[in-house]
C-alpha positions in Angstrom: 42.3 40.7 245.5 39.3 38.5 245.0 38.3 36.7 248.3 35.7 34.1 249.1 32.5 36.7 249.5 33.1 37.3 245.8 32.4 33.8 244.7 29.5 33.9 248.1 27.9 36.5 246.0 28.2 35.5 243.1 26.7 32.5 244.1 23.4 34.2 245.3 23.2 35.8 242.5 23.2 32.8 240.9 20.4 31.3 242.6 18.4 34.6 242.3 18.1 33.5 239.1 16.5 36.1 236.0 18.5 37.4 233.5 21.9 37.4 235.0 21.9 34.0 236.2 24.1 32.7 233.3 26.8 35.3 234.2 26.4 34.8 238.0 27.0 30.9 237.0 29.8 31.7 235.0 31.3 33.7 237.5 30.7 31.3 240.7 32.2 28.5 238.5 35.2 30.4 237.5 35.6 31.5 241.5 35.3 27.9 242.6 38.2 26.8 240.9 40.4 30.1 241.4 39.9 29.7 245.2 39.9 26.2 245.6 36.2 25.4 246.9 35.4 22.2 248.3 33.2 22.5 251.0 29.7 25.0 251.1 28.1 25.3 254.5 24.6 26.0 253.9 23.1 28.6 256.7 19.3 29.4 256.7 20.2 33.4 257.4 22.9 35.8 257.6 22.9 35.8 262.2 24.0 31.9 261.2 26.8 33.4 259.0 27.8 35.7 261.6 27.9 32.6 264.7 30.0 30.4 262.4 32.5 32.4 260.8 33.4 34.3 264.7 33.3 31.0 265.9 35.5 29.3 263.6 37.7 32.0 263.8 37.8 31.5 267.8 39.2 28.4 267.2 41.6 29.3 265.0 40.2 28.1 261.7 40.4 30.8 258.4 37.7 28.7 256.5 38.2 30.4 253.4 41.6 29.2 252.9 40.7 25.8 253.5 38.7 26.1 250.8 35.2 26.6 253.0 32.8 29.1 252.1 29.4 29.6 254.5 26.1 30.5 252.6 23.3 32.6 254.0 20.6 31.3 251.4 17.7 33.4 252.9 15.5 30.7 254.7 15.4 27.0 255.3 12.8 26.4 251.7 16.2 27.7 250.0 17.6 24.7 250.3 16.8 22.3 247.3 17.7 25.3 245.6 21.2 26.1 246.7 22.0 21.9 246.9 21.2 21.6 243.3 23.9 24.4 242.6 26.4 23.8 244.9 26.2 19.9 245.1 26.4 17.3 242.5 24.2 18.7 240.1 26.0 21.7 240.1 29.3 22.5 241.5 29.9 19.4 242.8 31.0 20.7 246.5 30.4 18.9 249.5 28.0 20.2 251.7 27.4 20.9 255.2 25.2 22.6 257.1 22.8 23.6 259.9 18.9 24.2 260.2 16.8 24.5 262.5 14.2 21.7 263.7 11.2 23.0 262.3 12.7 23.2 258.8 14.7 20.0 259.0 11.7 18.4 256.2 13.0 21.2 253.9 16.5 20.5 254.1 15.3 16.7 253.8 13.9 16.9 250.7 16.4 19.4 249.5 19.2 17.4 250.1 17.3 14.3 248.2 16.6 16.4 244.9 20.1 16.6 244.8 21.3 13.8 245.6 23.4 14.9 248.5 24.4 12.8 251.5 22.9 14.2 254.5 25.5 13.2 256.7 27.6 17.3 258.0 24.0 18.6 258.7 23.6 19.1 261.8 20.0 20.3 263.6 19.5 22.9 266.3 17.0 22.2 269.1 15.0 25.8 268.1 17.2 27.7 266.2 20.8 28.4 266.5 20.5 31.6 268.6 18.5 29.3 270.9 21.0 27.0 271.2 23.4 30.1 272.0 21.2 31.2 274.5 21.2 27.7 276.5 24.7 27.8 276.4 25.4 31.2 278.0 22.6 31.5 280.1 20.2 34.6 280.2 22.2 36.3 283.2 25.3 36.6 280.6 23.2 37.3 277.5 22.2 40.7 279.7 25.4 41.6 280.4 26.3 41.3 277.2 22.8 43.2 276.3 23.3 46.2 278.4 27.0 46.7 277.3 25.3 46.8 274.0 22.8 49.6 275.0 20.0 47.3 274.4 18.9 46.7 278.1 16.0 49.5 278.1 14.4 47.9 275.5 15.0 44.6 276.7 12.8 45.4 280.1 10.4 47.0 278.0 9.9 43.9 275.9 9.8 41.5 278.4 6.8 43.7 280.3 4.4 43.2 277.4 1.4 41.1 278.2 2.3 39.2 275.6 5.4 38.0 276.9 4.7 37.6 280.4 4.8 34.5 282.0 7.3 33.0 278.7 10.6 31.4 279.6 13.6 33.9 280.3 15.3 32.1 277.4 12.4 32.3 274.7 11.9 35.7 275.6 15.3 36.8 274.4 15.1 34.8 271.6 11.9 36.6 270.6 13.7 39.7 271.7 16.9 39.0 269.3 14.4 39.0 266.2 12.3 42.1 267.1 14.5 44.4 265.3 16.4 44.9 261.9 19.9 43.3 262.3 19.6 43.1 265.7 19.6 39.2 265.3 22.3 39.7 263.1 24.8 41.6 265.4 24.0 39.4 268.4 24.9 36.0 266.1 28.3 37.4 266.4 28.2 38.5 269.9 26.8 35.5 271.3 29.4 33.6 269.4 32.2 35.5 270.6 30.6 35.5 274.0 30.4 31.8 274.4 33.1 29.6 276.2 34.9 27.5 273.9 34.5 24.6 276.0 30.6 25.0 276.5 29.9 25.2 272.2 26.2 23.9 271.5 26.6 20.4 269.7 25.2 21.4 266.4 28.0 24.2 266.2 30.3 21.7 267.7 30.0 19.0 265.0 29.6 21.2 262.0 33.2 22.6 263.0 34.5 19.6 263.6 33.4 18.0 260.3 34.5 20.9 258.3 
């Protein structure tokens, strides 16, 4: 049965671009319509995928059957990129977002080239697992860390000299991205971990808009 990460991959295929990008066009166009796509939330990386889909599904929303499909498109200089396929040059979705406050000029000047409202974008104070972390506290994010069988390493990392004297709350978000996936798997977990009444604003807002 063909789902919504069929026409999610075929659409980063399609903005891989090379020699399959005709078919990978042809393909995301044909999905589009089967599906009924009207709304692409465009996601720096695939921990930002992770957050939104637990979280939407926290709240009781299946996204793909209202038509929403979330787009991990690899980094924040993606972004003029995946708005000129998915937006009115292209596709002709809507889109919504997040990013992250350093990149917001990227998504900026993305957003113009395509000639896409920037109204659903919404802009985390750091990065989303920052905003996470805020939310929970560092306390909880341990508890969740040990039950994880992450703790060792956690004391470990936060001995370095490099990391001493740091906030609690940037030194677990440097330790989140220290390994492979590990920033993946803990975009879930902090998303599943967070209380539904305590959501970071930027989450908050691209939910409700959706």
């Amino acid at each position: 049965m063909v789902d919504m990460r069929a026409f999610r991959d075929a659409v980063v295929g399609w903005a891989a671009g090379g020699p399959e990008e005709p078919a990978r066009e042809s393909a995301a166009r044909e999905l589009a319509a089967r599906l009924g796509v009207r709304t692409a939330v465009l996601l720096e990386g695939p921990s930002d995928l992770e957050a939104v889909e637990t979280l939407a599904a926290r709240c009781g929303r299946d996204l793909p059957a209202e038509g929403v499909c979330a787009v991990p498109m690899g980094g924040a200089m993606c972004v003029g990129r995946y708005a000129g396929l998915l937006g009115p040059p292209g596709l002709g979705l809507r889109l919504v977002g997040l990013c992250d406050v350093g990149e917001q000029g990227f998504y900026d000047r993305g957003l113009d080239r395509a000639r896409a409202p920037r109204e659903g974008f919404f802009v985390c104070s750091a990065d989303l697992e920052d905003e996470l972390i805020r939310a929970l506290g560092v306390a909880r994010i341990e508890e969740i860390v040990r039950a994880e069988g992450d703790l060792p390493a956690w004391r470990i990392f936060g001995r370095q000299p490099a990391h001493r004297g740091e906030p609690p709350e940037q030194q677990m978000r440097r330790f989140l991205g220290t390994k492979k996936g590990r920033k993946i798997r803990y975009g879930r977990l902090l998303a599943e971990a967070v209380d539904l009444g305590q959501v970071p604003a930027p989450l908050a807002g691209l939910l409700a808009c959706l």
